[in-house]
N, C-alpha and C positions, 0 to 999 in steps of 0.2 A: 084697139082698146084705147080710151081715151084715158088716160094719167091727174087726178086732179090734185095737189100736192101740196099741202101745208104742213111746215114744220117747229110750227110756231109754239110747241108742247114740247120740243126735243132738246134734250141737251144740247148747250150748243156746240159744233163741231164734233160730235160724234158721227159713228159710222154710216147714220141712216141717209146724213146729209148728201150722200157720197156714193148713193145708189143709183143717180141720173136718171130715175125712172122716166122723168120729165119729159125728157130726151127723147125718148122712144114712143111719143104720145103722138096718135091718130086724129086728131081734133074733128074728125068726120064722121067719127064713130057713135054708134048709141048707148054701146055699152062704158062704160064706167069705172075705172080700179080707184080707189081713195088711197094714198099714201102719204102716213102724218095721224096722228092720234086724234087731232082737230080737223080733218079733211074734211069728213062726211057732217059734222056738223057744223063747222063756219063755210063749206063750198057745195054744200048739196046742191045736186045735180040733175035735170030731168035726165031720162034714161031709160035703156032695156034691162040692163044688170048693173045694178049697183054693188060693189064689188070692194069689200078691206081687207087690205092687207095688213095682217096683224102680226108681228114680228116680235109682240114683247110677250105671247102669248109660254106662260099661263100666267105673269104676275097681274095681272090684272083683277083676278079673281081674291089676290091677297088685301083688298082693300074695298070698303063699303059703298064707297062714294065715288065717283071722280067730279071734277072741276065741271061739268053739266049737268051735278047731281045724279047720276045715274053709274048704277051697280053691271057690272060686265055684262049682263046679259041684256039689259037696256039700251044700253051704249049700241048695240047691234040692230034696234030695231029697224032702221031704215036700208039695213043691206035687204040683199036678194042672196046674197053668196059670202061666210067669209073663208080668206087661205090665211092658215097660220099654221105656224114652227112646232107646235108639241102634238105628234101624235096621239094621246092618251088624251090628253082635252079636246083632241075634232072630235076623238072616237066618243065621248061622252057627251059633247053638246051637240050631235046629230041625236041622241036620244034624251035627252031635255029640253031642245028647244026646234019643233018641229017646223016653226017659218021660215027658217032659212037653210041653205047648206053649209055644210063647212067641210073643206078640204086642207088637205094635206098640202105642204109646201117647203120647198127649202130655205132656209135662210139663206139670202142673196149676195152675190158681191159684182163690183164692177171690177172689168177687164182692164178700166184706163188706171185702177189702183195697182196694177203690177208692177212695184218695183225695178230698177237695175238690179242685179243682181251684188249683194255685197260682201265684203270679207270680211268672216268671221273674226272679230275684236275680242268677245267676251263672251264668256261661259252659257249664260241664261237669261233672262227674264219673263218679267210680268210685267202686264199692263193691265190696269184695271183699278176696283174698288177691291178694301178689304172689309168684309161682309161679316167672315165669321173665324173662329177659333181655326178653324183649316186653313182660312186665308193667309192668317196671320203666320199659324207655324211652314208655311209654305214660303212666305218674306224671309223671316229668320234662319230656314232653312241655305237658303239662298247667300248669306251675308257669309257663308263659308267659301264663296266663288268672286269671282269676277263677272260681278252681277250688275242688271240695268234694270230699275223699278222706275217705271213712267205712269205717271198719275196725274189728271187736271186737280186745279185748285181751286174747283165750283163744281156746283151739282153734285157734292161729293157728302157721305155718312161721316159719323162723329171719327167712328175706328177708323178710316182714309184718312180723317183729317190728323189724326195722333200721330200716323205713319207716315206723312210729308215727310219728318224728320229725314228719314231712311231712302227717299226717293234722287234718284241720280237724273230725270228729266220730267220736266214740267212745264204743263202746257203747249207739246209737241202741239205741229198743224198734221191733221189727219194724215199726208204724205210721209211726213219725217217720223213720226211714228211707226209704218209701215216699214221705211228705211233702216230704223233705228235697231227693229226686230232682225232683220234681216241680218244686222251684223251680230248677232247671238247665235250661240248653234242651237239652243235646246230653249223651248216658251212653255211656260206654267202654266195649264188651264182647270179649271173646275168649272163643269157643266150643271152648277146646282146653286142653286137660290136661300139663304136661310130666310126662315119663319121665325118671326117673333110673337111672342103672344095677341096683339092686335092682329097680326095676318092669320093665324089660327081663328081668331072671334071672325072674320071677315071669309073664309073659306068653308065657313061654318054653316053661313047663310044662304048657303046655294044649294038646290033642290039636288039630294044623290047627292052631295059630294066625292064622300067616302066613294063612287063606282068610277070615279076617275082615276086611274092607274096613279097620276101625279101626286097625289093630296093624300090615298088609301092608306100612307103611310107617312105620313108631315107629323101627328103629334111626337112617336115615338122616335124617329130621325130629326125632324128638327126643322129640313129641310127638302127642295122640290125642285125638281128637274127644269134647265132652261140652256137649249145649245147656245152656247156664245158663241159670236161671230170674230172672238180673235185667232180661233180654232183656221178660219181661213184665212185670215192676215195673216198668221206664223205659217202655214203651208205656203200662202204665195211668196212669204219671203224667204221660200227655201229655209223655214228652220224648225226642227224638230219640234212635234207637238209633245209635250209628257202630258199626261191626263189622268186626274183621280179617277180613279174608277167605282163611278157610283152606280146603286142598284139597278137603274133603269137603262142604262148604253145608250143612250140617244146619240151620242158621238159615231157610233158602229151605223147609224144611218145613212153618214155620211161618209168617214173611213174606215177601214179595216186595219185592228190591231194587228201590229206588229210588222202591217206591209206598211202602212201609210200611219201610222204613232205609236204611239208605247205609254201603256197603263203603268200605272205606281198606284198602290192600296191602301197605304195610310201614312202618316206623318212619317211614324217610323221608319218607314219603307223607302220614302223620298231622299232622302243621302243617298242611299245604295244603288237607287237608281241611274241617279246623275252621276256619281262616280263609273258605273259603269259605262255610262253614253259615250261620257268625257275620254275615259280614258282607250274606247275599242270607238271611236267616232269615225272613222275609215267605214267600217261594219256596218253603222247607221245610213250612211249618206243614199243608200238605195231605198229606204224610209223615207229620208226627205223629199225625193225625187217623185214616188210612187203619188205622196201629197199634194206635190205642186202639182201634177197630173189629173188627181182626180177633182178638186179646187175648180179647173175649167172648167168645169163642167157647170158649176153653183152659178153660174153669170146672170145678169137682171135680163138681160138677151131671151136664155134659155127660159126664166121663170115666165117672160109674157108671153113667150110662147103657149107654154102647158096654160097660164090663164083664160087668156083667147080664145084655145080650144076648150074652156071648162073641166079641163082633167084634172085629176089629184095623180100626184107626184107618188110615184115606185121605188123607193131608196134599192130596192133589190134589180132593180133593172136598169142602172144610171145609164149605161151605155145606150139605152132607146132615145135619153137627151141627148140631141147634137148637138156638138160643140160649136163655137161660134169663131170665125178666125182670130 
């Protein structure tokens, strides 16, 4: 597989920089992976399989236009194949949009981002944007501990920017981030997207929507499914995932509660939670363990592999992925 890679759409210094796909690239090859939201149309490529890898999938659908003018399923016309991250949007754009395939795929990480391993300093953190009302009482929750809120100072929504205030690191380099987590024992994650009312008009416009498991229910929630990839930065750094527990489990794709994280249910709920981790954290640590374990498995190694072969990815069968040393 040949690797063709512009990331010239991406925020910069986020994770995707950091996937090395590059690296792994065939240049002999006829077949094709595009990585980078501008691949396929600033580097098209002649080829047997033209091939995107979509990773931000399904926000894409929350917006009318992109920067080529074209609405997400346009954006596609020049694949032969795409893989992306949300279940419930392959399984719905294999029966809207018959030109091409879409499979299933894990969100990726690289092997060489495995931290040393570090000691636990401080209670919790988040990394990330604050998006919505969860977000938020999720920070605040937090401000009861010995807590590390890391957030850049670009690319970033109005609510992130209000919440600099409160943030203890900024503008980590991708590595120290990683590190940074590491010395936490427990990392806040929410695997969910809010909808604002332009992303509703823009979700609106798509043939079926409503048969998308994701979106069937965005007016009345608010909100729509998107696994974040610091779910495997807090595993590789050895430290507890907590994770809201929203309707859809797409978390459970990749680990199993209560071997490999631990749900909390609502705002409420979140103090009780973290006092319990904190205070029986001995108890935990085979939680942590079971995560950094299954994590190997997600490597950009293992994903060109299943590419290669043209397979869609079995979250129920991860062990059929080998691991890579």
């Amino acid at each position: 597989m040949r690797v063709i890679k512009n990331m010239s759409a991406e925020v910069p210094d986020t994770n995707g920089f950091y996937f090395r796909l590059d690296e792994l690239s065939d240049e002999t090859s006829r077949d094709n992976l595009y990585n980078g939201y501008n691949s396929i149309h600033d580097n098209f490529t002649e080829g047997d399989r033209q091939v995107v890898l979509n990773i931000w999938m399904p926000t894409e659908f929350a917006q009318l236009k992109d920067h080529f003018n074209n609405n997400a399923l346009e954006y596609n016309e020049q694949a032969t194949e795409v893989y992306g991250v949300c279940p419930f949007t392959i399984k719905w754009l294999n029966e809207v949009d018959k030109d091409r395939e879409y499979k299933y795929i894990f969100y990726p990480i690289n092997k060489k981002d495995l931290p040393l391993e570090g000691t636990k300093k401080y209670d919790i953190c988040y990394f990330g944007g604050i998006h919505s009302q969860l977000h938020l009482d999720g920070l605040t929750t937090m401000f009861k501990y010995n807590y590390r809120y890391m957030s850049m100072t670009h690319g970033i929504n109005q609510r992130t920017q209000y919440c600099l205030l409160y943030a203890t690191d900024l503008n980590l380099s991708h590595s120290h981030k990683i590190e940074r987590v590491g010395e936490c024992k427990i990392s806040l994650c929410y695997n969910v997207v809010p909808a604002e009312a332009q992303h509703l008009s823009a979700i609106r416009t798509y043939p079926n929507w409503n048969d998308n498991k994701a979106f069937a229910d965005v007016h009345s929630l608010g909100y729509f499914p998107q696994f974040k990839s610091r779910m495997h930065e807090a595993a590789m750094a050895k430290t507890l995932n907590l994770v809201y527990r929203d309707p859809w489990g797409i978390t459970e794709d990749y680990y199993t509660p209560e071997e490999e994280f631990v749900y909390f249910d609502s705002s409420d709920n979140l103090q009780e939670k973290i006092d319990e981790i904190l205070n029986n954290w001995d108890s935990y640590e085979g939680i942590v363990e079971g995560a950094y374990n299954k994590a190997l498995n997600y490597t950009t190694e293992n994903m060109i592999q299943i590419i290669n072969k043209g397979e869609v990815w079995n979250p129920h069968n991860v062990d059929l992925v080998n691991q890579t040393d």
